[in-house]
N, C-alpha and C positions, 0 to 999 in steps of 0.2 A: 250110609255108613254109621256104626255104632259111635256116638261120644263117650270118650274117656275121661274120667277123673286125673288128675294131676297124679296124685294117690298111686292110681293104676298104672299110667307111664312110669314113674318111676320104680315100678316093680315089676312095673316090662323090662326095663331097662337092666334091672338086678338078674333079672331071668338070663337075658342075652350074655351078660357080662359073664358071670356065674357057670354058664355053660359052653361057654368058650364060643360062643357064636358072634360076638360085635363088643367092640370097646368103644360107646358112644357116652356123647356129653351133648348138655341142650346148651346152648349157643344163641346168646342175643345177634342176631343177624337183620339189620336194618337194610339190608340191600334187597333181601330178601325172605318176608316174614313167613312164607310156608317152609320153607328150609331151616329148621329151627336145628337141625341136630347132627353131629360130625360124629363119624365112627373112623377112631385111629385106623383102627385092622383094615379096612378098604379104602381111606383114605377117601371118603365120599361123605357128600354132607343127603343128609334124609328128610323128610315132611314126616309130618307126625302119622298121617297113612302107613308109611311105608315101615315106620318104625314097629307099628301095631302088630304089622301086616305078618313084620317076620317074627316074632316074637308069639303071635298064632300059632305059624306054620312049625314052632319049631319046640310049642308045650306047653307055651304058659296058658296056664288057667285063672280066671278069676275065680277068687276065694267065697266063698258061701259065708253069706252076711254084708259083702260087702256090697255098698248102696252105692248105684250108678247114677250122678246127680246131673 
């Protein structure tokens, strides 16, 4: 699986919101560190995969120039 920049998720994130697909927030979650993130709109918490995953599926692109560290 590709690694993302912090950078990149949160313009994933801007993507989702923006386009009315997911109103999520990243979430210190000590119970469970892969589930880092809550999306109001489903009322489900996500791993950062899954956040990517739809956020792919659904057009975001990354920008040209930017460095995948």
């Amino acid at each position: 699986m590709k690694e993302y920049t912090d950078k990149q998720i949160n313009s994933m994130i801007l993507h989702l919101r923006l386009n009315n697909v997911a109103e999520m927030y990243y979430l210190e979650n000590e119970d469970n560190s892969d589930r880092n993130f809550f999306d109001y709109r489903s009322q489900s918490y996500l791993e950062k995969s899954q956040v990517t995953a739809l956020a792919i599926e659904t057009g975001w692109k990354e920008k040209k120039g930017e460095v995948n560290e």
